[in-house]
SEKENU-413733 format. One line per 10 residues: number of its first residue (from 1); for each residue x, y, z of C-alpha. Coordinates in steps of 0.2 Angstrom, whole numbers. Example, Ala and Ser with C-alpha at 12.3 -4.5 7.8 and 13.67 -1.06 7.14 Angstrom:
! residues 2
1	62 -22 39 | 68 -5 36
***
This chain:
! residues 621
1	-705 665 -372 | -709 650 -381 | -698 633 -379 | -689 633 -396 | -687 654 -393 | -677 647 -376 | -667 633 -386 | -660 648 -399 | -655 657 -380 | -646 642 -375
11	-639 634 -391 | -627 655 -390 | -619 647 -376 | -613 632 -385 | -594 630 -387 | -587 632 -405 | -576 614 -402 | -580 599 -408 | -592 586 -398 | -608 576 -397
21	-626 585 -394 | -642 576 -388 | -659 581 -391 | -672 576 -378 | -689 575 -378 | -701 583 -365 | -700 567 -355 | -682 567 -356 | -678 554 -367 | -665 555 -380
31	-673 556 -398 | -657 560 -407 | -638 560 -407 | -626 569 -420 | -610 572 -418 | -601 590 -424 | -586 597 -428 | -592 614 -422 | -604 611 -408 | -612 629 -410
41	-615 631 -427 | -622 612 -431 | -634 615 -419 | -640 631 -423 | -643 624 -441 | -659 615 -434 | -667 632 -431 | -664 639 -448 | -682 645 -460 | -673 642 -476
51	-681 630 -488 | -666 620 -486 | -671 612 -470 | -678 594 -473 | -696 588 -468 | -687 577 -455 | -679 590 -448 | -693 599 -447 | -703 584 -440 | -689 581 -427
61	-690 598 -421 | -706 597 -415 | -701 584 -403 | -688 591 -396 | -688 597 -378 | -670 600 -374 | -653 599 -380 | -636 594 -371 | -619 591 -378 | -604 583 -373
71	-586 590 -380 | -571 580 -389 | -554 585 -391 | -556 579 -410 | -570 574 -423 | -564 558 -423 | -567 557 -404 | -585 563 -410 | -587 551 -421 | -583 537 -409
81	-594 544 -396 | -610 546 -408 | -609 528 -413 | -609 523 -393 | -623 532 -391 | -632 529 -403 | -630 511 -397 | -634 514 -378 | -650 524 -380 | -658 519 -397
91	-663 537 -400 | -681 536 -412 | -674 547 -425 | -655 541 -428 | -653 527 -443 | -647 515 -429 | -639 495 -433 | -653 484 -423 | -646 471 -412 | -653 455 -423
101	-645 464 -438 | -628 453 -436 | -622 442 -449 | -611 426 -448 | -594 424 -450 | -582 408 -452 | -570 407 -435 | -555 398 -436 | -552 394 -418 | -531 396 -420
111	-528 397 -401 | -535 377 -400 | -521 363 -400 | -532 356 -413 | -542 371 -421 | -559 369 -428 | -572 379 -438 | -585 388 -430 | -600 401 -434 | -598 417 -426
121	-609 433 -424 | -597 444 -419 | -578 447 -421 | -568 446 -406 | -551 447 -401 | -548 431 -396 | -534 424 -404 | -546 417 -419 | -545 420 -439 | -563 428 -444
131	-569 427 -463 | -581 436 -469 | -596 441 -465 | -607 430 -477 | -625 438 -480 | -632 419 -476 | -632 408 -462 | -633 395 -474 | -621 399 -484 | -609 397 -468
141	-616 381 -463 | -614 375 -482 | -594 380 -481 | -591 373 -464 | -598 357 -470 | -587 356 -485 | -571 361 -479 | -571 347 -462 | -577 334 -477 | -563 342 -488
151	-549 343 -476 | -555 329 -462 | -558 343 -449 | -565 339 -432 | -580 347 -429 | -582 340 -411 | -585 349 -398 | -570 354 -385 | -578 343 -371 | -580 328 -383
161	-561 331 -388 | -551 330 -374 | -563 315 -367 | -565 303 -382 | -557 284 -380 | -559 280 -397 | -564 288 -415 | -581 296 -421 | -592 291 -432 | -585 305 -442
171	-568 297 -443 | -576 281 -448 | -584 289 -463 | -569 299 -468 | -575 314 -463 | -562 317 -448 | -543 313 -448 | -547 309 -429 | -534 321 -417 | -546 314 -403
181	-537 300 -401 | -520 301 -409 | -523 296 -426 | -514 311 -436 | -501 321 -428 | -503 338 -425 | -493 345 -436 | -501 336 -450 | -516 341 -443 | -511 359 -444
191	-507 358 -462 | -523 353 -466 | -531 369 -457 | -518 379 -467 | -524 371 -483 | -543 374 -477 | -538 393 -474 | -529 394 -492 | -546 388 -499 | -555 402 -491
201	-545 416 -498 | -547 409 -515 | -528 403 -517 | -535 385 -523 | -519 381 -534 | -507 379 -519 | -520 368 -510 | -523 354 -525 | -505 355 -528 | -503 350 -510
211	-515 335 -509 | -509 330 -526 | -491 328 -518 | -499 320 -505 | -510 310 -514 | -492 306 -525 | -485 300 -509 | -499 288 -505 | -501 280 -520 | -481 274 -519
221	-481 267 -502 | -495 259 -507 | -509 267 -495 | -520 266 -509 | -538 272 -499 | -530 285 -492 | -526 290 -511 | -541 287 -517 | -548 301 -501 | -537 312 -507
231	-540 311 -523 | -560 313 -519 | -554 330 -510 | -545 334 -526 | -561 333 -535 | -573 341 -524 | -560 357 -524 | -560 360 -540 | -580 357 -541 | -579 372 -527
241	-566 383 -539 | -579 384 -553 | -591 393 -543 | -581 404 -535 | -578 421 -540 | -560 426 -539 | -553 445 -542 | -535 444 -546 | -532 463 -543 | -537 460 -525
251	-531 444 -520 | -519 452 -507 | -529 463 -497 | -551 463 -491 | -561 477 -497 | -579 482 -495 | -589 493 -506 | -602 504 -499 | -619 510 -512 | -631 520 -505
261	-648 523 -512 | -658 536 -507 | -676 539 -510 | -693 549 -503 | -695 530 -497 | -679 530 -488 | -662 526 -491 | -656 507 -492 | -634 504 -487 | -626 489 -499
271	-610 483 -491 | -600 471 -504 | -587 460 -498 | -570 454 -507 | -560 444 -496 | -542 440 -503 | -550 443 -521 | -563 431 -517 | -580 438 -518 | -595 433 -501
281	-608 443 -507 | -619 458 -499 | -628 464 -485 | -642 476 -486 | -648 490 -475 | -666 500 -476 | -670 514 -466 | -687 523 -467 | -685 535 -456 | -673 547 -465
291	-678 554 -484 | -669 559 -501 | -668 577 -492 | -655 572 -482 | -636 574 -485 | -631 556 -490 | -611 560 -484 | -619 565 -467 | -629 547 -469 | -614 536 -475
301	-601 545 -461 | -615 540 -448 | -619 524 -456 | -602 517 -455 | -598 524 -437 | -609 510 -432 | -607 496 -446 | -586 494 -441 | -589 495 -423 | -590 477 -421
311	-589 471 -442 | -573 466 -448 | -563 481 -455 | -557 482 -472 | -538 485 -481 | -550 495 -491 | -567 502 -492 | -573 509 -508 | -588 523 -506 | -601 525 -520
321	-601 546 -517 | -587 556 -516 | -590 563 -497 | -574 577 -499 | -558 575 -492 | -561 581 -474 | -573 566 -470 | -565 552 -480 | -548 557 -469 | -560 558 -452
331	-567 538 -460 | -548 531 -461 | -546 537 -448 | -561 529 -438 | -556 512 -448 | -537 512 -440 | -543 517 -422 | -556 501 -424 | -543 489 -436 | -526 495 -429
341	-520 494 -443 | -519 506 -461 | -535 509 -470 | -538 518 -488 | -554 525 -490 | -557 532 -507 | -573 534 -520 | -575 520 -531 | -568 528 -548 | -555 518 -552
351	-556 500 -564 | -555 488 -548 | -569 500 -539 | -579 504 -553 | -582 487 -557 | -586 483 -539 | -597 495 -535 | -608 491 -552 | -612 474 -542 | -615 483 -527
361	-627 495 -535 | -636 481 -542 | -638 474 -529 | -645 490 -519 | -658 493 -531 | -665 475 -530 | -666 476 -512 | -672 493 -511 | -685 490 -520 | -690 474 -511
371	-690 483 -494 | -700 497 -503 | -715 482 -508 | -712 475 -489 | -713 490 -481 | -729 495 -492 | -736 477 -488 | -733 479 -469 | -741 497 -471 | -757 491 -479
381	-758 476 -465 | -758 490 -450 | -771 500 -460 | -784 485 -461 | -778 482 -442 | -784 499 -440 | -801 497 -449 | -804 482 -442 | -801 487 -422 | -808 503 -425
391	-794 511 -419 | -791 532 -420 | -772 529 -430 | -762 516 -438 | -755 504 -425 | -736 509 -430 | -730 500 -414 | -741 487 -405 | -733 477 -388 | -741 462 -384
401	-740 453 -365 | -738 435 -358 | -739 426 -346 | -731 410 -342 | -729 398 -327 | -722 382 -327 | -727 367 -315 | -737 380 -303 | -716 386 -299 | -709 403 -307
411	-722 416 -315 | -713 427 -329 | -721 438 -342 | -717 442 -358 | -715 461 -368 | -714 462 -386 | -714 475 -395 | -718 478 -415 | -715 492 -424 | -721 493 -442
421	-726 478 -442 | -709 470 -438 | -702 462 -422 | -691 478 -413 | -683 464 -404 | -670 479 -394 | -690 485 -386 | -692 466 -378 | -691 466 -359 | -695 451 -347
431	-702 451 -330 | -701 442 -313 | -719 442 -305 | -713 450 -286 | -731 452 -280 | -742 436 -284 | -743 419 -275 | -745 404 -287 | -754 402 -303 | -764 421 -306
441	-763 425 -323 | -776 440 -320 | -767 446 -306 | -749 445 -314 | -755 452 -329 | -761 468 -318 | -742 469 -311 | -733 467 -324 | -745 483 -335 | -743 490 -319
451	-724 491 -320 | -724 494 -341 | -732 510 -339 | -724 516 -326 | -708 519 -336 | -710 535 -345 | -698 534 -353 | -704 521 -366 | -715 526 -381 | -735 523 -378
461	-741 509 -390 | -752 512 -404 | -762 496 -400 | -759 484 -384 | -761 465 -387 | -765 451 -372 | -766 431 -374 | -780 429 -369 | -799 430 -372 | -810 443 -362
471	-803 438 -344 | -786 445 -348 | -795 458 -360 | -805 466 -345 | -788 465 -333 | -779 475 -345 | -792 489 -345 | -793 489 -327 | -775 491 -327 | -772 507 -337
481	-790 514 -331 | -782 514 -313 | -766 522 -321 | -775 535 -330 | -771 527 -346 | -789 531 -357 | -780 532 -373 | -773 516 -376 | -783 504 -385 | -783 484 -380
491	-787 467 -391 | -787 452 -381 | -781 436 -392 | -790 420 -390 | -791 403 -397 | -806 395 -401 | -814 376 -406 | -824 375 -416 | -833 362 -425 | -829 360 -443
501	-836 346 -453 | -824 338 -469 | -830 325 -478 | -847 320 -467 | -832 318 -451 | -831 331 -437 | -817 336 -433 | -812 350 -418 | -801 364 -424 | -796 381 -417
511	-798 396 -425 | -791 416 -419 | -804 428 -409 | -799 445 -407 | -809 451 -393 | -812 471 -389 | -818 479 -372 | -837 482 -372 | -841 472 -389 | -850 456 -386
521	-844 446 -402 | -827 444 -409 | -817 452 -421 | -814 441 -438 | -798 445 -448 | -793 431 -464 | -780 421 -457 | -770 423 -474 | -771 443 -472 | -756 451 -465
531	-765 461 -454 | -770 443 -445 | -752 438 -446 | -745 454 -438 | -757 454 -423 | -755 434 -420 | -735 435 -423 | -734 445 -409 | -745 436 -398 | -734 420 -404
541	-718 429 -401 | -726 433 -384 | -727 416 -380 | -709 413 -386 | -702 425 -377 | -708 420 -362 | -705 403 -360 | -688 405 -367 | -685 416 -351 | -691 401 -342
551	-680 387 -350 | -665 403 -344 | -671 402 -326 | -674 382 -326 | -656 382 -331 | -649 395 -318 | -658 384 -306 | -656 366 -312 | -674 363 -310 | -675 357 -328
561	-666 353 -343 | -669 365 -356 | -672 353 -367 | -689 351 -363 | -695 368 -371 | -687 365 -389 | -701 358 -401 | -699 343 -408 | -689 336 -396 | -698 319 -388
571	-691 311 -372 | -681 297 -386 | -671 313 -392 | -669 322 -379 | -661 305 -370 | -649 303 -385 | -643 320 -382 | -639 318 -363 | -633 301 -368 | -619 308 -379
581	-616 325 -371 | -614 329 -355 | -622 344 -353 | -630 358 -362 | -613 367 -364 | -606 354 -375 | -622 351 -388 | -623 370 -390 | -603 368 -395 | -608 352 -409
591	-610 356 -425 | -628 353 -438 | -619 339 -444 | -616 332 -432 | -632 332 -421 | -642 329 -438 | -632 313 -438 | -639 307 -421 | -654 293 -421 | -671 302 -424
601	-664 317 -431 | -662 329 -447 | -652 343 -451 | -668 354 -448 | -672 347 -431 | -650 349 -428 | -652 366 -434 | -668 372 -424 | -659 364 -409 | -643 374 -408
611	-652 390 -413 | -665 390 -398 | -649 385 -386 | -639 400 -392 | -655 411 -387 | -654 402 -372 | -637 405 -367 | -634 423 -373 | -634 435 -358 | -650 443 -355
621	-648 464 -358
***
């Protein structure tokens, strides 16, 4: 009896209840999780010969090895479990959210005596007011800034707060109403948050009519510089009002609009967001595993049981595709378990949706058809990787290793892995050297490929990548001959000087080598190509990964300050960080403008710095 003959046997056994099922592969490994209302007769659907079955089905059933399921007392209980799953295992064939997919959201710290404006990632339950998401980091930074200058918001951080003698810099350029020291009372200082939040939610009128009173106010007791601030602020709002987009129909309530376009290609999700009628823009979505075969309501359902898992839910959420009355109930329902609280979900047929989801659609076809020319750019990159390297397929995911020591101490290594020709940052793994004594970057390399293929469990790479030249090269082979491993091919990564004369002057430059086992010369690829840029992006983002796990364990440890690793950081800078924080804690709590205000800084050098400390300080998975 052959394998799928034994599935049909064991899929009549299945409960008709509703659940989660879990198709494994022969090593075991979860390849796909859907959730059912009726566990048999979903899954017996896979084995149908009807010309209704997809390509992707079909494909997917090749793979398959083994099916489990797990049962719910409801759909909605399904529902919840898939999208868990989905995020534990990271099966190949589910469209799945990818960690570095977040987008940024303003955070009103509330639960501070003296709240303050923040960038978030995520939405937590932790007392704070959340707006948004916005599609750019940008965009976030661009807001916070105006709305501390607006309405002389602290933007310290909590250590420099509670510490300070005497005002900011910020307060002396009338950018701070200075609560570090005393200089405004709190609950005019909480006035002017709620004026900030009214901004936010588009409800401009009530906010100039409150700093005209103000203003009013100031001018009669004869404060007249603080009139003339708030008369600036007066200005600068209505500047803002002009470019924002207001929907009166939808100033009470937030509302996202979902279009969906599907394509041979694959299928690209556009969320819109309105927040209190004021309009943030769009995030977009593509996935290319899934084709125009597929059911889109099947698509959507699955889609959002991820999106709203840590995203901020909706009053209302308008669909572009009437998915039927049982799976819009089974979505409101998912929304209130996640928002606790009532949430409409209805196809986009009336005026107020209608003319929302016209946006939306706009804007999905734009970006569909950029990922489309991306994706076919990225695609004609592997295939001259292929041609190039010789190699018996298209490199469709390629991991690349390094190594890294610093000051003869710790030995790490580095695994990234690229799939597409992307970073698949959820694939990255680091690792301890257990086994070597001192500085053997031959020798670790041999552990750490050792330990790689060991897990099974993982996907083979198309195409493996080392830093470094033929040493490394000729380690790496070694490796996987000793494992058995003959299928595999290697490139070794080098950089080269060479000479290179410019105007009668030699100079020394360096230049890529892409080295292969048993060819004496090189392997040359135009440094402008993508297929050079794929192969030396991962090798670069090798590097990076590594030493960023080095700047974690010097920090863990205290042998170093973690500053020393971010680039462009000289000992001047890095003292007048230290000097003016006391620890790394409290310059990865400053905002951009206010490190890109510090002596020897910019606002990209501020920006580059918090971001490679927020890599720092996240939890490793």
């Amino acid at each position: 009896m052959s394998r799928k003959e034994e599935l049909k046997e064991k899929i009549k056994e299945f409960p008709v209840t509703s659940g989660v099922y879990l198709m494994k592969s022969k090593e075991q490994k979860i390849i796909y999780v859907g959730k059912a209302k009726v566990l048999k007769n979903r899954v017996r659907s896979y084995f149908s010969e009807g010309q209704d079955v997809t390509p992707k089905t079909r494909f997917l059933m090749t793979a398959v090895w083994d099916i489990e399921y797990l049962i719910t007392k409801t759909e909605l209980e399904a529902l919840l479990l898939e999208a868990q799953l989905i995020k534990k295992h990271k099966p190949k064939y589910n469209i799945r959210l990818k960690d570095d997919k977040s987008y940024p959201y303003i955070r009103f710290s509330l639960a501070d005596e003296y709240p303050r404006l923040y960038v978030a990632r995520k939405v937590k339950n932790d007392g704070s007011w959340y707006f948004g998401p916005y599609p750019k980091g940008q965009i976030v930074y661009e807001t916070i800034r105006f709305i501390n200058e607006t309405f002389k918001i602290r933007d310290c951080a909590d250590s420099v707060l509670v510490s300070r003698k005497r005002p900011c810099l910020s307060y002396q350029i009338n950018k701070c109403s200075g609560p570090c020291v005393s200089l405004i009372s709190k609950q005019d200082y909480l006035k002017d948050i709620e004026a900030a939040k009214k901004f936010l939610l588009g409800n401009g009128k009530s906010v100039v009519k409150l700093l005209e009173s103000k203003m009013w106010e100031a001018a009669e007791e004869e404060r007249f510089e603080q009139a003339g601030r708030y008369r600036d602020s007066i200005e600068a709002l209505k500047s803002a009002f002009k470019k924002q987009k207001v929907i009166k129909e939808a100033e009470e309530i937030d509302i996202d609009v979902l279009a969906f376009v599907g394509a041979p290609e694959g299928v690209m999700f556009e969320t819109f967001h309105v927040r209190k009628g004021v309009e943030l823009g769009s995030r977009s979505f593509f996935f290319s595993i899934y084709d125009h075969h597929d059911d889109p309501k099947d698509l959507i359902v699955t889609f959002l049981g991820q999106y709203y898992e840590e995203n901020f839910i909706p009053d209302l959420l308008y669909l572009s595709i009437d998915i039927g009355h049982d799976l819009t109930h089974l979505l409101s329902d998912l929304l209130k378990e996640r928002g606790k609280k009532e949430v409409t979900v209805k196809f986009a047929g009336d005026v107020l949706g209608s003319g929302l989801l016209e946006k939306a659609n706009q804007l999905a076809e734009v970006h569909f058809k950029k990922a489309i020319e991306k994706g076919k750019e990225r695609e004609d990159g592997l295939l001259e990787i292929q041609k190039k390297l010789g190699l018996a397929k298209r490199p469709d995911r390629i991991e690349c290793f390094d190594i890294s020591t610093f000051q003869g101490q710790e030995t790490v290594a580095s695994q990234v892995v690229f799939e597409n020709g992307s970073p698949a940052k959820e694939h990255y793994r680091r690792y301890k050297i257990k086994t070597v004594e001192g500085i053997n970057d031959f020798a670790s390399m041999y552990e750490v490929l050792s330990r790689r293929f060991k897990h099974a469990e993982m996907d083979k790479p198309d195409l493996l990548v080392v830093d470094g030249g033929k040493g490394q090269l000729a380690m790496a082979v070694a490796v996987l001959n000793d494992l058995g491993i003959y299928d595999i091919p290697v490139v070794g990564l080098a950089k080269s000087r060479i000479k290179s004369d410019f105007q009668s002057h030699q100079l020394e430059v360096t230049e890529e080598r892409f080295y292969l086992p048993q060819r004496q010369n090189p392997v040359i690829f135009r440094p402008a190509s993508l297929a050079f840029q794929i192969l030396v992006g991962a090798r670069d983002e090798a590097h990076r990964f590594a030493i960023t796990y080095h700047r974690k364990l010097r920090e863990s440890s205290g042998l170093e300050s973690v500053l020393d690793d971010i680039s462009g950081l000289g000992e001047k800078r890095k003292k007048t960080l230290l000097t003016k924080y006391k620890d790394i804690q409290a310059i990865s709590k400053a905002s951009v403008d206010e490190l890109a205000k510090l002596s020897g800084f910019n606002r990209v050098l501020a920006e580059r710095v918090l971001l490679q400390l927020e890599e720092i300080m996240t939890p490793e998975k």
